[in-house]
Each structure stands twice: as structure tokens, then as C-alpha cells.
C-alpha positions as CSV (number, residue, x, y, z in Angstrom):
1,X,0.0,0.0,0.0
2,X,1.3,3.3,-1.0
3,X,2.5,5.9,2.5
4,X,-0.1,8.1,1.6
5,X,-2.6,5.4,1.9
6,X,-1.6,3.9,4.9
7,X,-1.4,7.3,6.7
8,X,-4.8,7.9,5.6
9,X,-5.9,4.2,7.1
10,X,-4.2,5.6,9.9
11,X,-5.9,8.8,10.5
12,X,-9.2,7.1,9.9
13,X,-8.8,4.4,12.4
14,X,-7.0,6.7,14.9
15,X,-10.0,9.4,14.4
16,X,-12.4,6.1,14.3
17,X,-11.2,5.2,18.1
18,X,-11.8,8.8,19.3
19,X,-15.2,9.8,18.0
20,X,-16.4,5.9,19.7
21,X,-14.6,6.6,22.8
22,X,-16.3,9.9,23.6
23,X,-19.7,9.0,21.9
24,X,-19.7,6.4,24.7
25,X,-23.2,6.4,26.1
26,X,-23.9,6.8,30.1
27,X,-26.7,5.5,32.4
28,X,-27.8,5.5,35.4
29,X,-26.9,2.1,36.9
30,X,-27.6,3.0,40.5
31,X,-28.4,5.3,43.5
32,X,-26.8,5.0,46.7
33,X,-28.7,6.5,50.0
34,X,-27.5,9.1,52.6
35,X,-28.3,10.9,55.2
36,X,-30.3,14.5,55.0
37,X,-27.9,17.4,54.5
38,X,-25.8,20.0,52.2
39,X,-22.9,18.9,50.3
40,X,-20.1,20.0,48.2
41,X,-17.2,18.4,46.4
42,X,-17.1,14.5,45.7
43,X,-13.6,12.8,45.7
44,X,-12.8,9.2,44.4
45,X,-9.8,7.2,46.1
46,X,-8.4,5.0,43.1
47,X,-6.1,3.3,45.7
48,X,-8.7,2.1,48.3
49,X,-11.7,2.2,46.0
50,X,-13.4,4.6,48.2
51,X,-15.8,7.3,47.3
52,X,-16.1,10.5,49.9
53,X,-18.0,13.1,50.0
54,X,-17.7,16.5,52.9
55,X,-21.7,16.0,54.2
56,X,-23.6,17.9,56.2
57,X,-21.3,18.3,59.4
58,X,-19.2,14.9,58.3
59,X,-17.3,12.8,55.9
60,X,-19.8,10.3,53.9
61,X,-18.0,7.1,52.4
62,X,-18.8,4.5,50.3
63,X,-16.3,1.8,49.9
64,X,-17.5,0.9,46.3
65,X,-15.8,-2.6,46.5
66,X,-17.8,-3.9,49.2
67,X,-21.0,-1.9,49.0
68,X,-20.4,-1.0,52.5
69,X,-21.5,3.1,53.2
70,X,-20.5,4.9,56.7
71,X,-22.6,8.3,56.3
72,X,-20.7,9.7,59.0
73,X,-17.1,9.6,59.5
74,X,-15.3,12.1,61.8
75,X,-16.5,15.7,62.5
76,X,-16.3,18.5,59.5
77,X,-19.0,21.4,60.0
78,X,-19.4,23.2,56.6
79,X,-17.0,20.7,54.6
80,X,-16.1,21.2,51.2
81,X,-13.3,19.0,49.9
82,X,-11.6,15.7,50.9
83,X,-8.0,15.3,49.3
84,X,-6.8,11.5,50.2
85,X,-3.0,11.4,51.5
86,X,-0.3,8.6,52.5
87,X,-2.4,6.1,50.0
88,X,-5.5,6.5,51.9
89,X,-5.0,6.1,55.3
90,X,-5.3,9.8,56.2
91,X,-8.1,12.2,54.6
92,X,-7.2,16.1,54.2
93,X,-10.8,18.1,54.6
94,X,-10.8,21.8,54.3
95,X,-13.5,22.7,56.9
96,X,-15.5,26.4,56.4
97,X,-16.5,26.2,60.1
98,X,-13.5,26.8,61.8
99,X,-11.1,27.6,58.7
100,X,-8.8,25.1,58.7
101,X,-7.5,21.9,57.1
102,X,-8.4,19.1,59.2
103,X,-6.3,15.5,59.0
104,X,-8.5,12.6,59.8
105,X,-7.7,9.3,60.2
106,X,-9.4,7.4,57.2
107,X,-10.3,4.4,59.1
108,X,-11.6,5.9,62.4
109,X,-12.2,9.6,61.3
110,X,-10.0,10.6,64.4
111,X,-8.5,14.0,64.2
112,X,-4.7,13.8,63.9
113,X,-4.4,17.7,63.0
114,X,-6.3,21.1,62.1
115,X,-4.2,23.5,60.4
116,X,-5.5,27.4,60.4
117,X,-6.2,28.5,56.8
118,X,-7.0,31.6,55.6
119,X,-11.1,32.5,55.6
120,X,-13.3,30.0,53.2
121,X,-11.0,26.9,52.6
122,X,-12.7,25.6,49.6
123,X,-11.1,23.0,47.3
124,X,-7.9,21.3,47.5
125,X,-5.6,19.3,45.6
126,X,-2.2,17.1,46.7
127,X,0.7,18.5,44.3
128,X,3.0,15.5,43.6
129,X,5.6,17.7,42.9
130,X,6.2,19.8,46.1
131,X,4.4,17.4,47.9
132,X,2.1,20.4,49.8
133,X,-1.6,20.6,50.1
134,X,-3.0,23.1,48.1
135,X,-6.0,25.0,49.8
136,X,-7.9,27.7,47.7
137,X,-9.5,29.9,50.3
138,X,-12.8,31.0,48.6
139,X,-13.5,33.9,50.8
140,X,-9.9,35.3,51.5
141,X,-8.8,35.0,47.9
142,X,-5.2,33.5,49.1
143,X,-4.1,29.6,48.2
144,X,-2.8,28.4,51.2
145,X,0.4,25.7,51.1
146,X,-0.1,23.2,53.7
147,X,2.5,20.7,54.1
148,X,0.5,17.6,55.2
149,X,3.4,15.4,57.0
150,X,4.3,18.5,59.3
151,X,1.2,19.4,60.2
152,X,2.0,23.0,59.2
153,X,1.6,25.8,56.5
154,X,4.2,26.3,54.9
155,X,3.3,30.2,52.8
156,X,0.8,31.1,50.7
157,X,-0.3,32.7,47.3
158,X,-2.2,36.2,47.1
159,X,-4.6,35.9,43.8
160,X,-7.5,38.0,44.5
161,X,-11.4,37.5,43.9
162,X,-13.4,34.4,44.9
163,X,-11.7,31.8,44.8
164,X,-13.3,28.0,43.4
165,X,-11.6,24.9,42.2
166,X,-7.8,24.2,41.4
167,X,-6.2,21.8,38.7
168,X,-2.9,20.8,38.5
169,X,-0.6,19.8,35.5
170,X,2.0,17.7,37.4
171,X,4.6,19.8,36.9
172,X,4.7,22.4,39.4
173,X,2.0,24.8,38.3
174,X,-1.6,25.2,39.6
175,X,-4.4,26.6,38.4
176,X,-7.5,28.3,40.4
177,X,-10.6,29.3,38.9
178,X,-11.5,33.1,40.2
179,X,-15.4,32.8,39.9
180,X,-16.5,36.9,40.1
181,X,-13.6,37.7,37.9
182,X,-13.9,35.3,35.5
183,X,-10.6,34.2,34.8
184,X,-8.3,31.9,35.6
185,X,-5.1,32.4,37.7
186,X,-2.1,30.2,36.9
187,X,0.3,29.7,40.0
188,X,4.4,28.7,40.2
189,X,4.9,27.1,43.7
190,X,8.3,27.5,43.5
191,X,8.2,31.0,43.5
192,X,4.8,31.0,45.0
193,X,3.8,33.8,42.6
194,X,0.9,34.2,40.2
195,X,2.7,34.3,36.9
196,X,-0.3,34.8,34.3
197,X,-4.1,35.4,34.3
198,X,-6.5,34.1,31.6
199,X,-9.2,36.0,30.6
200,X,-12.6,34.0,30.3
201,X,-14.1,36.3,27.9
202,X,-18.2,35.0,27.5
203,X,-18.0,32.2,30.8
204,X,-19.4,33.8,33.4
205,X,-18.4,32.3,37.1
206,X,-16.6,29.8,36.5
207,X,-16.6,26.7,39.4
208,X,-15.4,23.5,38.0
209,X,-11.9,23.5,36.6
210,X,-9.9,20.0,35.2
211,X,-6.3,19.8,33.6
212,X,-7.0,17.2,30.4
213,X,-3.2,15.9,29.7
214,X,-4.0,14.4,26.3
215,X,-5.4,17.7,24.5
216,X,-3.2,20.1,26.9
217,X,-6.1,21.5,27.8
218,X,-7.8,23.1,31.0
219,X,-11.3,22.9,31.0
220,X,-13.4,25.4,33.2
221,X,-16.8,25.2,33.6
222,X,-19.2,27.9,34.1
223,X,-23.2,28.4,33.6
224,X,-23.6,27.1,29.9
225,X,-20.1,27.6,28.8
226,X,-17.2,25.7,29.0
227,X,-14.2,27.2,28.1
228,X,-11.1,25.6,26.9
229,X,-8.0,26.8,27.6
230,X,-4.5,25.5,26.0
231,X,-1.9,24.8,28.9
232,X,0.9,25.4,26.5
233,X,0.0,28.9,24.9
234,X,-2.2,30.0,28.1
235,X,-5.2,31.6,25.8
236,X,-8.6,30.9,25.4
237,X,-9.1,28.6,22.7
238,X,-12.8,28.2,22.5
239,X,-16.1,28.2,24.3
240,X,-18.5,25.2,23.8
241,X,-22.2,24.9,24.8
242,X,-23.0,22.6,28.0
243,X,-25.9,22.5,30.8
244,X,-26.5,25.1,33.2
245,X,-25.8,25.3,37.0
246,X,-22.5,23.3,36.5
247,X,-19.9,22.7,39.8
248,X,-17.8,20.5,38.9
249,X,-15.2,19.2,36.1
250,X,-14.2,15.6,35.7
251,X,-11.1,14.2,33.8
252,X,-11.7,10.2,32.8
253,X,-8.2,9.2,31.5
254,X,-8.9,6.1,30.0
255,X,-11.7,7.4,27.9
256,X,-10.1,10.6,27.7
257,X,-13.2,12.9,28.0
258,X,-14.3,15.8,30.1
259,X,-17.4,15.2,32.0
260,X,-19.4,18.1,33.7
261,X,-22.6,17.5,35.6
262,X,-24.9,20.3,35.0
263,X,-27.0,20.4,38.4
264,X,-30.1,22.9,36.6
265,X,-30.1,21.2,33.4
266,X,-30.1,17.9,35.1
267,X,-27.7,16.3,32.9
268,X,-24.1,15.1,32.8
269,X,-22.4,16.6,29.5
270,X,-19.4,14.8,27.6
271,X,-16.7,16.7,26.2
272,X,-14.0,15.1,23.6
273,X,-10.6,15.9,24.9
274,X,-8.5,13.8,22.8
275,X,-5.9,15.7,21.2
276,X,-5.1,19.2,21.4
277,X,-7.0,21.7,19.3
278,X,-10.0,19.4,19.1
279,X,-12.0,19.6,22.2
280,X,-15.3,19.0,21.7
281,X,-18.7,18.4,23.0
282,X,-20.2,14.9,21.7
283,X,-23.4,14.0,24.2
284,X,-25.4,15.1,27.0
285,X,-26.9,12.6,29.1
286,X,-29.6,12.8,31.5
287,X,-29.2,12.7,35.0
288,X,-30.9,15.0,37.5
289,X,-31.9,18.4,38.9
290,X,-29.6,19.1,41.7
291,X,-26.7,16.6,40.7
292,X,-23.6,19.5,40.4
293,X,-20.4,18.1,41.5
294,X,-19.2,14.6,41.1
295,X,-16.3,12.1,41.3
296,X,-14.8,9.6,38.8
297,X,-14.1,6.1,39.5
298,X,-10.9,5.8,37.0
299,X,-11.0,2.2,36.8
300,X,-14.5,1.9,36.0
301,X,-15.4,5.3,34.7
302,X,-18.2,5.3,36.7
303,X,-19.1,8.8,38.2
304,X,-20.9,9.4,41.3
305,X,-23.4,12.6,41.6
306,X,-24.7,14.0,45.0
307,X,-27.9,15.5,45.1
308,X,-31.4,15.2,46.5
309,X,-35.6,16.6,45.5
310,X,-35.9,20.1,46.1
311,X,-39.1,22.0,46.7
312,X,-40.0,24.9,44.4
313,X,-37.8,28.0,45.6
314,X,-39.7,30.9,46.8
315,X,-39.8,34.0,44.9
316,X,-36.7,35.4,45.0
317,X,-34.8,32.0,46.3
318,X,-31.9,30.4,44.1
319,X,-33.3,27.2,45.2
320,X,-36.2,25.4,47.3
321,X,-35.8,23.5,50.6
322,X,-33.9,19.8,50.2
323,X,-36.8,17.3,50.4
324,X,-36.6,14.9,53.7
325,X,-35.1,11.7,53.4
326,X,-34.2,12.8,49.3
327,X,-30.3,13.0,49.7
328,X,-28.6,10.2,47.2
329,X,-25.5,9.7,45.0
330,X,-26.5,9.1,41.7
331,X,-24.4,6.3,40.2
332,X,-23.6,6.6,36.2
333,X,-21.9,3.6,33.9
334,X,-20.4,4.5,31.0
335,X,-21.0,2.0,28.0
336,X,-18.6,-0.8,26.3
């Protein structure tokens, strides 16, 4: 067969694989109970196969391997992200009540430590490559650098605005979404500087915020919009259509797709991320009102979406009152 035939079989087949992996279709598969109460970010622990969740006043866990489900697991008033340290055994949760980064015991939910943060610790990352704990404090508009085997903070990072979710590349840099400036803010931690600022030109409040490794690509999601931003260049490459009321971004490596549950729309859209200059939105699937942030199960590609029924809201209200006895994860499968 002539080169130029065989690179076109190639391109076909390669861009054959691609379009079927992120065209893979998602249902709901099941819908695990919990007790009553708010809820933020959902984390997924590949290592122990554990799904958390910062609950009410608590840590909710569902070991996915066994089935088994503790609803409460230590003590974390106004919780908002669990980061999984020292391959599970210890849970990092920033905690809104008191301000601080709290170290629990994974098994027992003992408290080992509470670090002081700055006001509105929010969500959190590990950074493999400095080893620290990342804390974006919603309120303060700092990122905090918590260095989780001393117990300590170790500096922080002055960014500004409202601080929501962080991404990381690997490689030393972070990245925090600034929702009521729209933008996002790109961090060094070795100089512990902000060292650019992209411009979200038409995505307004931006929450969610994934680093895609295969298109280079951050993805931030804000209400109807998600933009794409490439991690080489730093610009805004494009904006594509998704749900509204989104609060979360997931990365599923092995499928190599963005997912973003859309809590007003009620469904969990799909985005291609591939290869770099092709990001793309291929599906929306239903899933339902209320279901904003999520985890991934990597393995599986399963994701897990809090939410619960809510009343009408009252004039003037964002959203009605949670429903009794209506708080569940919803459980999505992705196809063969």
C-alpha cells in the first residue's frame, strides 16, 4: 500500500477510536442513600476504592468494592473537599466552620491535625511535585500551602477574587478558577507567585476547573459555557455549549473525556478531549436536577453525583428547601 494510503488508514482508524470513545453512552446504573444534608465536592480514592463526600457536618464514604457506606465519619461542620493522603489512610478536609484543614484518620475519622487556613478553605488538591496541600480559600482569595506530613503551612499565594476549584498539570503549576472575575489564575509554587491570568471572555463564574493531559487543555466550567483553555500557549481557545448550574469538572483518563454534571439542566455533559485543538462536546446525558459536582471512579469510569428533590424555591430564592429523606449519589456507567 502506497505511504499516503496507509497514513490515511491511519488517520481514519486513529480518528475512528476517538469519535467511539467519547460518543460512549452513560446510564444510570444505581443510586446509593445518605443521610439529609448539604454537600459540596465528591472525591474518588483509586487506591482504596473509596468514594467521599464532605456531608452535612461529616465525611460520607462508600467503599464501592464492598458496597459498604459509613454516612458519618469524623467531624467536619461546613466541609467542602476531601484530598486522600499517604495512600488512603489519612483524609485532608478543608473545613468552612472553623477555617482550617483538618487531617483525619481514614479508618476511624479521628482528628490527627487542624491547620488554620485563611477564611473559606474551599477545594484542595495534593501537588506531587512539592508534595504540599493546596487549599484555595474562597473567601480570603489567598491559596494556602499546607505541608500535610508536618502538620504545618508552609506560605501562601495572594490571587484575588473568589476563589473556586484548582487543577494541576504535574509539573509544578496550579491553576484556580476566580469565579467573580472570570478568569483563571495560573500559579508557580516555586516562587509562589501568580505568573499569568487568563481571561474567560463569555464564561461567566466559573466553578469547575480540570487539567486534560492528552489535548493540553484546561477545561473550566461555568453556567452554559465551558471554556477551553490551551496549557501550553495559556489563551482561550474556545467556548462550547454545555448545561446550566455546572460545579464541577471531571477528567476520565482512559476514555479521555471531560465530564461536567450540570445540576439545573439535570444532565451530565461529555466533552472530547482527545488531542489538542480538538475539544469537543459529543453528548449530553440525563441525569438530574440538583446533581452539580461529582467524582470519577478511573478504573471503571463510573461517576458518582450528589444531590437530592428540592421544593419549588420561593420568589426570589436560588433554590427550594432539600426534600426529607431525598439525599442520594446518583451512580452513572459508561457504556462498552
Amino acid at each position: 500500500m502506497p505511504i499516503r494510503s496507509l497514513l490515511a488508514a491511519y488517520v481514519s482508524a486513529l480518528c475512528a477510536t476517538t469519535v467511539a470513545a467519547a460518543a460512549t453512552p452513560y446510564t444510570v446504573t444505581d443510586r446509593i442513600a445518605g443521610n439529609d444534608g448539604g454537600w459540596d465536592y465528591a472525591t474518588f480514592d483509586p487506591s482504596l476504592k473509596r468514594l467521599y463526600l464532605s456531608h452535612a457536618d461529616s465525611v460520607f464514604v462508600d467503599d464501592v468494592a464492598t458496597g459498604k457506606v459509613t454516612p458519618k465519619l469524623g467531624v467536619a461542620p461546613h466541609g467542602h473537599k476531601v484530598v486522600p493522603l499517604d495512600g488512603g489512610a489519612v483524609l485532608a478536609v478543608t473545613v468552612g466552620g472553623d477555617n482550617t484543614l483538618a487531617f483525619l484518620d481514614a479508618a476511624s475519622g479521628a482528628l490527627l491535625a487542624s491547620v488554620p487556613t485563611d477564611a473559606g478553605p474551599d477545594s484542595a488538591l495534593f501537588d506531587p511535585t512539592s508534595g504540599l496541600v493546596i487549599v484555595a480559600a474562597h473567601r480570603a482569595g489567598d491559596v494556602d500551602l499546607i505541608d500535610p506530613k508536618a502538620h504545618r503551612s508552609v506560605g501562601s499565594i495572594v490571587v484575588g477574587g473568589t476563589l473556586e476549584e484548582l487543577a494541576t498539570d504535574g509539573a509544578g503549576h496550579v491553576f484556580v478558577n476566580i469565579e467573580d472575575r472570570n478568569e483563571v489564575a495560573v500559579l508557580d509554587l516555586a516562587t509562589r507567585k501568580v505568573t499569568d491570568r487568563i481571561k474567560l471572555e463569555g464564561c461567566e463564574g466559573p466553578t469547575g476547573l480540570v487539567y486534560a493531559p492528552d489535548a493540553r487543555a484546561l477545561v473550566a466550567a461555568c453556567d452554559g459555557k465551558a471554556a477551553v483553555v490551551d496549557a501550553r500557549s495559556l489563551t482561550l481557545e474556545t467556548l462550547l455549549t454545555i448545561g446550566q448550574g455546572p460545579d464541577a469538572a471531571l477528567y476520565d483518563p482512559k476514555r479521555r473525556v471531560v465530564l461536567i454534571p450540570c445540576g439545573q439542566s439535570g444532565v451530565l455533559t461529555v466533552i472530547d478531549a482527545s488531542a489538542p485543538g480538538h475539544v469537543a462536546v459529543v453528548a449530553s446525558y440525563p441525569t438530574e436536577k440538583g446533581a452539580r459536582t461529582g467524582a470519577l471512579d478511573p478504573a471503571t469510569g463510573k461517576v458518582y453525583l450528589p444531590t437530592a428533590k428540592f421544593a419549588p424555591p420561593a420568589p426570589g430564592q436560588h433554590r427550594g428547601a432539600m426534600e426529607p429523606g431525598s439525599f442520594h449519589i446518583l451512580v452513572l456507567s459508561p457504556g462498552v
